[in-house]
C-alpha positions in Angstrom: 40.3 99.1 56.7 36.4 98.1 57.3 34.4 101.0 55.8 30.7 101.8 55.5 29.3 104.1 53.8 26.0 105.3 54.6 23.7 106.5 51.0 23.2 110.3 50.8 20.9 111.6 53.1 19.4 113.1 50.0 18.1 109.8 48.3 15.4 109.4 51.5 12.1 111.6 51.1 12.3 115.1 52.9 10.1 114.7 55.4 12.4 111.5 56.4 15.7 113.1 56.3 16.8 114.4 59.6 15.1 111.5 61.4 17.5 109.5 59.2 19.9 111.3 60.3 19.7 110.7 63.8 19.6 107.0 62.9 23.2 107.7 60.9 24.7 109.5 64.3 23.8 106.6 66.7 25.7 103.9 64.8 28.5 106.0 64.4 28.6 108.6 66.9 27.2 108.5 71.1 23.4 110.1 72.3 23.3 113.4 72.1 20.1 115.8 71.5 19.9 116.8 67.9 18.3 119.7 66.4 18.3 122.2 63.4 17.0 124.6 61.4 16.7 122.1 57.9 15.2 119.5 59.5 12.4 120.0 56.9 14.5 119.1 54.3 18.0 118.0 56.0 20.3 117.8 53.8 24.0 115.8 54.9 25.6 112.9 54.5 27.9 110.8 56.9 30.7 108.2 56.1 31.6 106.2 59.3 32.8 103.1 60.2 36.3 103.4 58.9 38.2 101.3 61.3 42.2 101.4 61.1 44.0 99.7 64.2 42.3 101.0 67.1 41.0 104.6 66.1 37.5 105.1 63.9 37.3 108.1 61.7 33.8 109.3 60.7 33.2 112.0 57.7 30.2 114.4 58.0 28.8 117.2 56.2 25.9 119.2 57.6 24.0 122.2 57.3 22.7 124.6 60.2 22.7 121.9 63.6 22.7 122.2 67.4 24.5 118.9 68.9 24.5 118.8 73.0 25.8 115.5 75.0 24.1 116.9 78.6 25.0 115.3 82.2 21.6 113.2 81.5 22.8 111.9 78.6 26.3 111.2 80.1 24.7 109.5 83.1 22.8 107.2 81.0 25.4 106.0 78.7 29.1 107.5 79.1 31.9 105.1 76.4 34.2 107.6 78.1 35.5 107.9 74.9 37.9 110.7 73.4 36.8 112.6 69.8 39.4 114.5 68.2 37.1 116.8 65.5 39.2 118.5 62.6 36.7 121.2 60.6 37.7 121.0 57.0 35.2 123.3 55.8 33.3 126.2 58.0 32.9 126.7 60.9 31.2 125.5 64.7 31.0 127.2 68.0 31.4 125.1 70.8 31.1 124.9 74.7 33.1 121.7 76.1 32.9 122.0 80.1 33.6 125.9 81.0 35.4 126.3 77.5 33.6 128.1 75.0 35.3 128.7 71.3 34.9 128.9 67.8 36.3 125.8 65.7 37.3 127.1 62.1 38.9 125.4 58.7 42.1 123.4 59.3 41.5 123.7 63.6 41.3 120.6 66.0 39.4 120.1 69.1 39.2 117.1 71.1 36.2 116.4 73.6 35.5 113.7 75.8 32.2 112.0 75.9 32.5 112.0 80.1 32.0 116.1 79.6 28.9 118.2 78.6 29.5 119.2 75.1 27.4 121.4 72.6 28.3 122.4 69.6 26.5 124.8 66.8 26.6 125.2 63.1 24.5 128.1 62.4 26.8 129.5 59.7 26.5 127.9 56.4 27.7 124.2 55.7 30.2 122.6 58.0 32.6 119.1 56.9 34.7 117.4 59.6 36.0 114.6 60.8 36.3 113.1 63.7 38.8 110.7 65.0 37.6 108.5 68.1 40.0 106.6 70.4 40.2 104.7 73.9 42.0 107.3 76.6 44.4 104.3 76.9 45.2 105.3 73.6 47.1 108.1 75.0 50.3 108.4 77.0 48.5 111.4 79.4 46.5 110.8 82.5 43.0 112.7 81.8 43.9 115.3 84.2 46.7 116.6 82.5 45.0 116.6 79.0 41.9 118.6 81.2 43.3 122.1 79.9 43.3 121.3 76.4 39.9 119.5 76.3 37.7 122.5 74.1 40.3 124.0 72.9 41.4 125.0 69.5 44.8 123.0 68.1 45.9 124.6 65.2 46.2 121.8 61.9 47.5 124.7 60.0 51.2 124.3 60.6 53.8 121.7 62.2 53.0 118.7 63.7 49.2 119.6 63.8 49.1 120.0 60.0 51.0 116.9 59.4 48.3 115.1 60.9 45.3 117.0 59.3 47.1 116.0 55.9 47.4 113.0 57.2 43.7 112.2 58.3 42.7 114.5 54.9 44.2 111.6 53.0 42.4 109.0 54.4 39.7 110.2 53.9 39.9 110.9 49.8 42.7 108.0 49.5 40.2 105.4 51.3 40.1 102.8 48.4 43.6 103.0 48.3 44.1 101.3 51.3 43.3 97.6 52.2 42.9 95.6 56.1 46.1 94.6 56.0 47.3 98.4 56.4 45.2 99.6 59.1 47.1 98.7 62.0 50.3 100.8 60.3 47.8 103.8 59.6 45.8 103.5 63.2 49.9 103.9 64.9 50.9 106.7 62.4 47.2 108.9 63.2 48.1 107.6 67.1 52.0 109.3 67.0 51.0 112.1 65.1 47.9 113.0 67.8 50.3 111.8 70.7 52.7 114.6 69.3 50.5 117.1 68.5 48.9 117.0 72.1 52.8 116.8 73.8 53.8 120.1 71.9 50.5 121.5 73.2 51.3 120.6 76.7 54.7 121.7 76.6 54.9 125.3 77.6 58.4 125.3 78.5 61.7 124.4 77.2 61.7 121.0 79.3 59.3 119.3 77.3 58.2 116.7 80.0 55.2 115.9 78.2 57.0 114.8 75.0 58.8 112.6 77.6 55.6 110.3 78.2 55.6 109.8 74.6 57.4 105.7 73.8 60.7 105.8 72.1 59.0 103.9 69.1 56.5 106.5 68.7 58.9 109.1 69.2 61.0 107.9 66.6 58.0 107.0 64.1 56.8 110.9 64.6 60.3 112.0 63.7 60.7 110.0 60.2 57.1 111.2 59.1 58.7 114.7 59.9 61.6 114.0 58.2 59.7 112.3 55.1 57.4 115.7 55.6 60.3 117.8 55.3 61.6 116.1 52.2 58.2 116.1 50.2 58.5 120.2 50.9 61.6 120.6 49.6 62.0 118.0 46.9 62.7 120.4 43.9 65.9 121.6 46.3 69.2 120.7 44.2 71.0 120.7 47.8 68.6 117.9 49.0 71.4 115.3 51.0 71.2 112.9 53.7 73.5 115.6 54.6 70.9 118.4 54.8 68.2 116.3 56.3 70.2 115.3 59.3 71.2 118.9 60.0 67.7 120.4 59.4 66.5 118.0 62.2 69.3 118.2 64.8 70.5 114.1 64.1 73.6 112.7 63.1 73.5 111.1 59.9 73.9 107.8 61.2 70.5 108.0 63.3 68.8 109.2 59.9 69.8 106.0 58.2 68.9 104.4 60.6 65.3 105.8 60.7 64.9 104.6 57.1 66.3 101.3 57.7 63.8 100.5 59.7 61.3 100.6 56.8 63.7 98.6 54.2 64.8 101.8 52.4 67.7 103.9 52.1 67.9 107.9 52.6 68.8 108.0 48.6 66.4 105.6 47.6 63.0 106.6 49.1 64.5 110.8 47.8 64.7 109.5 44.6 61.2 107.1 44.6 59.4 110.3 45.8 61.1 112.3 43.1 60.6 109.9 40.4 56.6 110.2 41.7 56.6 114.0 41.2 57.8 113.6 37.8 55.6 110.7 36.8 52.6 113.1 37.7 53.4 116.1 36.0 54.2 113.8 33.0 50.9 112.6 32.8 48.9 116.3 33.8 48.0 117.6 30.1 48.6 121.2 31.8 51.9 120.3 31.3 51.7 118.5 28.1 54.0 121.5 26.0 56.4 121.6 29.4 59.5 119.6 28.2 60.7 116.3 29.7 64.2 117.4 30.2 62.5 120.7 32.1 60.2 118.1 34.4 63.1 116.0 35.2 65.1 119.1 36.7 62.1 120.4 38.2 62.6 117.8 40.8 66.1 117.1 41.3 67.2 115.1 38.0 70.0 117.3 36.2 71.0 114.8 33.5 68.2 113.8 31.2 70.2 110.3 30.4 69.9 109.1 34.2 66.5 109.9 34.6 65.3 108.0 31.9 66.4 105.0 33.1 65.7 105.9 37.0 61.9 106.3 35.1 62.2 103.0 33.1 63.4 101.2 36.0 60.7 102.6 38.3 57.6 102.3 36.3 58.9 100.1 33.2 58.4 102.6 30.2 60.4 105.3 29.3 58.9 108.7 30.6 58.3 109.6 26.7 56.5 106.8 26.4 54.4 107.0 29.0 53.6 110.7 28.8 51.9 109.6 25.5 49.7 107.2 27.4 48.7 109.3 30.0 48.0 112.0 27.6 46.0 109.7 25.2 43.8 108.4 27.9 42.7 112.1 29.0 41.5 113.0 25.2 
């Protein structure tokens, strides 16, 4: 991924800051009229820049602000642009077009830059991000996605939460992450927005909107369910291909084929994620008393023999072994 990240707006004298700010906003945001209560002594800060595939994600954190994109501002310079904002913290009240609402923690709203927008934080601190992508991007002709523009999509449970997780990661995980893997993370935040606006849409049982959606992204959305669903229920003894298939209405022959796809099997990529769950608790001093045998069972591994060498294998010391590291290096 190419990321820049802007220094605090906090290192930059007082009487600077705001101005600053608006600086910040034009490189990674459009025109819009600016305005707050702090701008005295504005204090926020703005990551941007963080390109993967085709979408940019920008970070913000502000105090009390007024934002409003007018028809004069549109008229001058219109990107025609869509920006999918996900509050993480606080909240906004917005007016997008005729919709008015209030945008809380864990809530989506997408906006398009061809519409008057304004938006005000006049409650404490708000943190966001905001995802912004091409409409051709998207599988949906604007006037169909016209209803849900300035609207409230929940990130608190299915498909919406999957991607607010999702898009959360990113944004703490960023060093994790090199070019070569932003084209794979740019698809995955695509599907999982494609979805989340086709269950929207889809009022009724036909789900025609879900039907614009490609077979490949329909079938990428439904392993990151899957692999969703699996991370939820890992400590689950009863945790089969089996299971997994039924839970999601496939045979089991389409699940492994899913995984296939990737170069793993069912099996393997349950017990990698397991193995994962252990080597963290193993090295969280909270746990330090908890014993190994207990961690091990904790996540699926009834015989204590087996998941020694499952551990070894994976991370090339024995789990005793490197429990002792982990701990040592926290002291």
């Amino acid at each position: 991924m190419m990321i820049v990240t802007v220094p605090q707006i906090d290192d930059i004298p007082p009487a600077e800051r705001f101005a600053a700010w608006r600086a910040l906003c034009e490189l990674t945001s459009i025109p819009m009229e600016l305005r707050s209560d702090h701008e005295h002594d504005f204090r926020a800060n703005v990551r941007g820049g963080v390109n993967i595939g085709e979408v940019m994600l920008t970070y913000t954190s502000v105090p009390s602000l007024r934002n409003e994109r007018t028809a004069a501002h549109i008229r001058r310079s219109d990107p025609e642009l869509y920006h999918l904002r996900l509050t993480l913290r606080g909240e906004s009240d917005v007016c997008h077009g005729d919709a008015e609402t209030t945008v809380g923690a864990r809530q989506f709203m997408l906006t398009s830059t061809s519409t008057p927008y304004l938006a005000v934080c006049e409650r404490g601190r708000v943190d966001g991000m905001t995802v912004t992508l091409h409409p051709s991007l998207l599988p949906f002709p604007p006037a169909e996605l016209q209803p849900l523009l300035g609207r409230r999509l929940s990130g608190r449970s299915g498909i919406g939460a999957m991607l607010a997780d999702f898009l959360t990661r990113l944004a703490t995980e960023s060093d994790a992450y090199g070019p070569a893997d932003a084209p794979r993370l740019g698809t995955v935040a695509v599907d999982l927005l494609n979805a989340l606006l086709a269950h929207e849409l889809d009022t009724g049982a036909e789900g025609r909107a879900e039907n614009r959606l490609t077979p490949e992204s329909r079938r990428r959305t439904l392993r990151l369910r899957i692999q969703e669903f699996v991370r939820q229920n890992l400590d689950r003894p009863g945790l089969t291909p089996a299971s997994i298939a039924a839970a999601h209405h496939i045979s089991l022959r389409y699940l492994y084929r899913l995984f296939e796809e990737q170069g793993h099997t069912v099996s393997a990529w349950i017990r990698a994620q397991r193995l994962e769950r252990c080597r963290r608790d193993l090295a969280d001093p909270a746990l330090g008393e908890t014993p190994i045998h207990v961690i091990a069972a904790r996540w699926g591994f009834s015989h204590a023999a087996d998941f020694s060498r499952a551990f070894r294998s994976a991370y090339g010391v024995p789990p005793r072994d490197f429990r002792h590291r982990s701990l040592a290096a926290n002291r």
